[in-house]
N, C-alpha and C positions, 0 to 999 in steps of 0.2 A: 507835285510828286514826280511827274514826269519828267520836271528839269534837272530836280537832283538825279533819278532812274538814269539820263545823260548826262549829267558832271560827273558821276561815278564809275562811269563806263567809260568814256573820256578821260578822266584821270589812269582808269585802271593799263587803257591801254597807253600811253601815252610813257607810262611809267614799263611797263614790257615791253616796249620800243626801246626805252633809254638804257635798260637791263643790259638787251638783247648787244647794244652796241658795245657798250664798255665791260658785257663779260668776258673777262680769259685769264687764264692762270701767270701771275708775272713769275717769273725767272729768276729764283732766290741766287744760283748760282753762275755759273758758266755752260756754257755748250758750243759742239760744233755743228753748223746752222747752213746751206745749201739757198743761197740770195740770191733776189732779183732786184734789183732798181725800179721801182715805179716812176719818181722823176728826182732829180737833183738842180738844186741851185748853189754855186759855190760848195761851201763846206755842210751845208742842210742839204739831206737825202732820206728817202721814203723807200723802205724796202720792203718787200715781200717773201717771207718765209715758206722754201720749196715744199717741204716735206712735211705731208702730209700729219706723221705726229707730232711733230714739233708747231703747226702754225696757233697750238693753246697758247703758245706763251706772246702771241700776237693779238692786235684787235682783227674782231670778227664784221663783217658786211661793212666793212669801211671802204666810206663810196669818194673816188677822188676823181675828178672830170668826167663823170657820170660813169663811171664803170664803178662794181663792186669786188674787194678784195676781202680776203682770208688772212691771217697771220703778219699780217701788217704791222710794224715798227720806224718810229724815224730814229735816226743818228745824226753825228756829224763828222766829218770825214780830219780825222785829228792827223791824218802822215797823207805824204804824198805817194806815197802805195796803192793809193786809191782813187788816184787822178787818172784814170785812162780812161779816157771818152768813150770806150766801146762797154763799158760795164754800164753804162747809161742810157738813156732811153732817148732817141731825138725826139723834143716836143714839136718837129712839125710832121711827126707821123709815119718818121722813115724805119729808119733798123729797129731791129726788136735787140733787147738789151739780153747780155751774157748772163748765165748765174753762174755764181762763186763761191766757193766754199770760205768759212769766214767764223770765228769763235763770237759771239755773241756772249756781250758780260756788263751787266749794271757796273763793273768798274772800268776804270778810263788807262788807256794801255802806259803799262810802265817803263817800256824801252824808250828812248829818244826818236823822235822822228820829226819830219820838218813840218811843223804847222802850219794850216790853212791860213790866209789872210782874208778871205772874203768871207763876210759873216750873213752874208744876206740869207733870210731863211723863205721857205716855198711857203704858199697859202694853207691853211688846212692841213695842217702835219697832226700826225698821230700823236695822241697821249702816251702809249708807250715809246719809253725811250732806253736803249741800249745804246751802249759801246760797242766798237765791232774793231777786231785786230786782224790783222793780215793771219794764213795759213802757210806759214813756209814748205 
């Protein structure tokens, strides 16, 4: 009686743990969205949604090199509008990355722009996934 009394209580929480991760409201439409970069690799980038009401539409306590984020989303950087190294975070620990104002949208931008060629993607990218277009 006591092992099931612990398989049940270990499932229970186990499953409120996995809840807890992957609750948040997705993003039926468009919005404009205030980004940070958590890290980038080529055209795979990991971002963090500034504003405080909007980080619903991100993952919640999403843990990426032992720190925990809020509102978290990955992309991929489809135009070279989005190639300035200083919107990025140096991974050996140096500048802190810019945030950017940026439309976030389950669709993929329809103006022409010049395509990434490097595809490599970061470890451990979030489930959610947007498109994100330049703010003219």
């Amino acid at each position: 009686m006591r092992n099931l009394y612990l398989s049940l209580l270990a499932s229970t929480l186990f499953f409120t743990a996995c809840q807890k991760i992957t609750e948040h409201k997705q993003l039926t439409g468009e919005t404009i969205a205030t980004v940070r970069a958590i890290d980038a690799m080529c055209s795979s980038v990991i971002f963090e949604i500034q504003e405080d009401s909007l980080k619903k539409y991100g993952e919640q306590n999403f843990t990426y090199k032992g720190k925990k984020y809020d509102g978290v989303f990955s992309s991929q950087l489809l135009c070279a509008e989005f190639a300035n190294t200083n919107l990025y975070s140096n991974n050996e620990g140096g500048v802190e990355p810019s945030s950017f104002k940026v439309l976030i949208s389950k669709n993929p931008p329809t103006h022409n722009c010049e395509n990434a060629t490097c595809m490599a993607i970061l470890n451990n990218m979030p489930e959610t996934f947007y498109f994100i277009h330049p703010i003219r």
